[in-house]
VEXDREN-2710 file (C-alpha; in Angstrom, 1 decimal):
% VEXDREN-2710
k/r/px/py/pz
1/UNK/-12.1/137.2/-101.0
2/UNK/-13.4/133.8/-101.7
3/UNK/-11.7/130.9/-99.5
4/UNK/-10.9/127.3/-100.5
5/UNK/-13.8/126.0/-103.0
6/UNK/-15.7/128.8/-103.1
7/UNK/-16.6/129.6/-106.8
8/UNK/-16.1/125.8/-108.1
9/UNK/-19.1/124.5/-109.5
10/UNK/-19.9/120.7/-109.5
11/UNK/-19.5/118.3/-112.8
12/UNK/-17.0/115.8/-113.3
13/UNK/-14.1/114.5/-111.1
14/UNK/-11.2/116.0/-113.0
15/UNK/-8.2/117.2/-111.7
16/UNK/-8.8/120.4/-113.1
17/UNK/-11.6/121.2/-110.9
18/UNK/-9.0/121.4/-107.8
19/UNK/-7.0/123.3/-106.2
20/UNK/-3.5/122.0/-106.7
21/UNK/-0.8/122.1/-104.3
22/UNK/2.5/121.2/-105.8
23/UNK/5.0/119.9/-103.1
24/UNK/7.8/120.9/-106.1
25/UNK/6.3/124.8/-106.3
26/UNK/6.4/125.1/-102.3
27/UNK/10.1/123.7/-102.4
28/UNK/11.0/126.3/-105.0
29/UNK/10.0/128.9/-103.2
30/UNK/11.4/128.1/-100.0
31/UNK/8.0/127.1/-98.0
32/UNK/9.6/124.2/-96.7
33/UNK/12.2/125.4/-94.6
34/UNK/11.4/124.6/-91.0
35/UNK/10.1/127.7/-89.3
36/UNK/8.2/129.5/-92.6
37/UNK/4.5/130.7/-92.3
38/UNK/3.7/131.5/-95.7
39/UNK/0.4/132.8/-97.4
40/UNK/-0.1/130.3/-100.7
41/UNK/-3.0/131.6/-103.1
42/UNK/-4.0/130.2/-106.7
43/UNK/-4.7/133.4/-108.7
44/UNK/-7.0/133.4/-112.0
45/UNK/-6.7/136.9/-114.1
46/UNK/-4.6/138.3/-111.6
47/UNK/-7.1/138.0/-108.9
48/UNK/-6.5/135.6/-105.5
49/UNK/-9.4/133.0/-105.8
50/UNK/-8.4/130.6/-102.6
51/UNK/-5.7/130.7/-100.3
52/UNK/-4.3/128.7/-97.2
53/UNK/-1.7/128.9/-94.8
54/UNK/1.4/126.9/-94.7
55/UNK/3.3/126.4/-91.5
56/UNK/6.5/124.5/-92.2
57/UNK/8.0/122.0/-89.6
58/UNK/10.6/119.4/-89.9
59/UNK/8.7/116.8/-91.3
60/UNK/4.9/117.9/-91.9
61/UNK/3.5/121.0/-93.1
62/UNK/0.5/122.3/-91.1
63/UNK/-2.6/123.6/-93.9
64/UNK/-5.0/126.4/-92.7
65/UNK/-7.6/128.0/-94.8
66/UNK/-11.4/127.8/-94.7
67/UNK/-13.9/126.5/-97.5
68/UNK/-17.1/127.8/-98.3
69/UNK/-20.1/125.3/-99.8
70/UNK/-23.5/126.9/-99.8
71/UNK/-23.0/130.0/-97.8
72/UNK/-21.5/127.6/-95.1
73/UNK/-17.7/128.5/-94.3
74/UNK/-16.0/125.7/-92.2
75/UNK/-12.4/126.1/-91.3
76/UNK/-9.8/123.5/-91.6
77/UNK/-6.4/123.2/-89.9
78/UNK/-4.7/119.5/-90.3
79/UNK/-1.0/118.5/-90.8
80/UNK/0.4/116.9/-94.2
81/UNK/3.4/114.9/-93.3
82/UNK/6.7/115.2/-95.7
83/UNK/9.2/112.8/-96.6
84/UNK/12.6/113.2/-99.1
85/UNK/14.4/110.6/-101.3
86/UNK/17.9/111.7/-102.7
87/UNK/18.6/112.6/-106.3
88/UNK/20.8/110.5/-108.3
89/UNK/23.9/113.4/-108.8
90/UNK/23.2/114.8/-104.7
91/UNK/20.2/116.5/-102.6
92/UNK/17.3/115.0/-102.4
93/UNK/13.6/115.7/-103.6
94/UNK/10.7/115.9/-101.0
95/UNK/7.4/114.3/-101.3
96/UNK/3.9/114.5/-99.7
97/UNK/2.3/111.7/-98.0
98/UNK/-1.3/111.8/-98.8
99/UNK/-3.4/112.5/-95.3
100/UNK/-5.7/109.7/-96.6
101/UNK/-3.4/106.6/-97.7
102/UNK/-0.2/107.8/-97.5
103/UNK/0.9/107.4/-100.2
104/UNK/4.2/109.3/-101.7
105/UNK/3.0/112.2/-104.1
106/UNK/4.4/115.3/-105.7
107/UNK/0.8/117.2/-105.9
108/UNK/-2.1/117.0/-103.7
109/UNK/-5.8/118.3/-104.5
110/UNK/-8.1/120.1/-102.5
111/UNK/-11.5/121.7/-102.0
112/UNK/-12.5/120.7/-98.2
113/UNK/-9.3/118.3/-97.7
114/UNK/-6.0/118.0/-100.0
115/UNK/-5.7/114.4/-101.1
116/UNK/-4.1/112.5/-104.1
117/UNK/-5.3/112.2/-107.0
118/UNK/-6.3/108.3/-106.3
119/UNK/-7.8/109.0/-103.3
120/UNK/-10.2/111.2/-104.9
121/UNK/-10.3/109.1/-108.1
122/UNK/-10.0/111.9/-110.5
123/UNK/-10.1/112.0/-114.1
124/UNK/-11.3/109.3/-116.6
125/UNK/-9.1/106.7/-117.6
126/UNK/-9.0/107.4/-120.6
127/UNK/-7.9/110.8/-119.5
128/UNK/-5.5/109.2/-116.8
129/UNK/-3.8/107.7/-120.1
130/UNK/-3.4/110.8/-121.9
131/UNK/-1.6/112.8/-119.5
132/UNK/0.4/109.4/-118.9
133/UNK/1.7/109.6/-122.3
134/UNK/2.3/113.2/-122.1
135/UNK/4.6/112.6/-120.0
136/UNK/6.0/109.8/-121.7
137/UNK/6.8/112.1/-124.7
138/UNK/8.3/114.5/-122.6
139/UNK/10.8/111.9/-121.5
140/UNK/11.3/111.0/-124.7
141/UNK/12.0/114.7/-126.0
142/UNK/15.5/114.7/-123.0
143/UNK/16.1/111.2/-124.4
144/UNK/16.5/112.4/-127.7
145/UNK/18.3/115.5/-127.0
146/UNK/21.2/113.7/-124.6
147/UNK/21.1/111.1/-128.2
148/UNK/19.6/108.2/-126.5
149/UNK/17.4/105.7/-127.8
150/UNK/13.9/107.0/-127.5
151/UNK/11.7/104.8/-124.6
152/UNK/11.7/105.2/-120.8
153/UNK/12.5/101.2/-120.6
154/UNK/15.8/101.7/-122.1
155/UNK/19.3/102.1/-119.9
156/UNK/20.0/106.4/-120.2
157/UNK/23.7/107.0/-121.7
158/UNK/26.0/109.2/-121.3
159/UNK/26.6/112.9/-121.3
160/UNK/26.5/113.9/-124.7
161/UNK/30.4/115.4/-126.0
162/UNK/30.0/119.2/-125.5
163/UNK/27.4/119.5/-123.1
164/UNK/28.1/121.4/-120.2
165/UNK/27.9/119.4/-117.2
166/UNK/25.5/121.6/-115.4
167/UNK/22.9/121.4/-118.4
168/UNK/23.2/117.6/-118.4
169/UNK/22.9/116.9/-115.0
170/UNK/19.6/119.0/-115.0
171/UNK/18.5/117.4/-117.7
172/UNK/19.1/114.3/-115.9
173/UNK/17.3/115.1/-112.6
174/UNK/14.3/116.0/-115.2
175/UNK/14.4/112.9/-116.7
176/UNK/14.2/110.6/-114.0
177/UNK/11.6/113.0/-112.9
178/UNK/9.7/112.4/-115.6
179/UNK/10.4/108.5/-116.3
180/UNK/9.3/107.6/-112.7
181/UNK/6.1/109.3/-113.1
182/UNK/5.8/107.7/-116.6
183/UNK/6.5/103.9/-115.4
184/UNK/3.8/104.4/-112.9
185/UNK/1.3/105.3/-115.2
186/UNK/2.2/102.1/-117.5
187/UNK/2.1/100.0/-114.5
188/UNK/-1.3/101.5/-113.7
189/UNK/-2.8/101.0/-117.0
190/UNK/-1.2/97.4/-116.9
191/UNK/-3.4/96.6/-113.8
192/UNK/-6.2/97.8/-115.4
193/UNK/-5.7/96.0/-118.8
194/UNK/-4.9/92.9/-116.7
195/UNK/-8.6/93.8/-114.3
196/UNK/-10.6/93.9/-117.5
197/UNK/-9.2/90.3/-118.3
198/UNK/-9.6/88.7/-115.3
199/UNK/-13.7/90.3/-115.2
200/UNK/-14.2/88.9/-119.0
201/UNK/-12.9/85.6/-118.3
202/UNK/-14.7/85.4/-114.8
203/UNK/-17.7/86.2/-116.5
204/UNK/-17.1/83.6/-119.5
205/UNK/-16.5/81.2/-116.6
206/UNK/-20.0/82.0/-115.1
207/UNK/-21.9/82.0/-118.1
208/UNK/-20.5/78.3/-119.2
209/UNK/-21.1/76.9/-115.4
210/UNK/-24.7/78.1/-116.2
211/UNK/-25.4/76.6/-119.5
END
């Protein structure tokens, strides 16, 4: 049985060349809770590729597994702290920090150490963009079935008149989800947009000075 990266083949830096670890998947199925030692594979036609360990403590899960890069298999054992913000109608929603730059995420990718996504740089922009928008359009399709006004910078309304509480308050949780993750990404491509300015009119600047 193959352990963490064995089987992945080099080429570009996209996220689908990782192993993800979903901090919303291990929630769901109760890895969490202070206490569990569970097993957590990635499966591909019904047959375990990777696995690791996850040992659950109050704030941090503790990652075991082993990789295995050209015929070399070197273990790994490291904790990955977790924090929780709460959700708008009660509980809360927990989040990883990334072992790198701490930053609050809701997947991590791994082949000999799970980081973010922006610590490993993955994906073209381009790319980064697309999946941005995605989820944009997803948060649009809950917009337009609770009748509000399509676009994650617009207020969200009200419940819609025979909706049953229950399906509009998930629907809300999904949203916010959703519209966080989305105002990100346009904040991201903002910075880069504004980047590429600053580089053309630094470099129009230089050019002139040297005339």
């Amino acid at each position: 049985m193959g352990g963490m990266g064995s089987g992945q083949r080099g080429g570009r830096d996209l996220t689908d060349n990782f192993r993800r670890l979903d901090v919303r998947a291990l929630h769901r199925a109760g890895v969490l809770e202070p206490g569990q030692v569970r097993r957590w594979c990635w499966m591909q036609r019904g047959v375990v590729t990777s696995e690791i360990i996850v040992e659950a403590h109050k704030a941090a899960l503790l990652l075991s597994y082993q990789t295995k890069h050209q015929g070399q298999i070197n273990s790994f054992a490291y904790p990955v702290s977790l924090v929780s913000t709460p959700c708008t109608f009660g509980g809360t929603r927990p989040w990883f920090l990334c072992p790198r730059c701490g930053r609050r995420v809701a997947v991590l990718y791994g082949r000999e150490m799970f980081l973010c996504r922006h610590c490993r740089g993955l994906a073209y922009r381009s790319q980064r963009e697309t999946e941005n928008r995605r989820v944009i359009r997803r948060a649009d399709a809950i917009r337009r079935r609770l009748g509000w006004p399509p676009g994650v910078l617009n207020p969200t309304g009200e419940k819609p008149r025979g909706m049953r509480l229950r399906t509009f308050l998930r629907l809300f949780e999904e949203y916010n989800e959703l519209a966080q993750i989305g105002l990100e990404g346009l904040q991201q491509e903002l910075g880069a947009v504004n980047a590429r300015l600053a580089r053309t009119i630094l470099a129009a600047t230089v050019s002139a000075s040297d005339e």
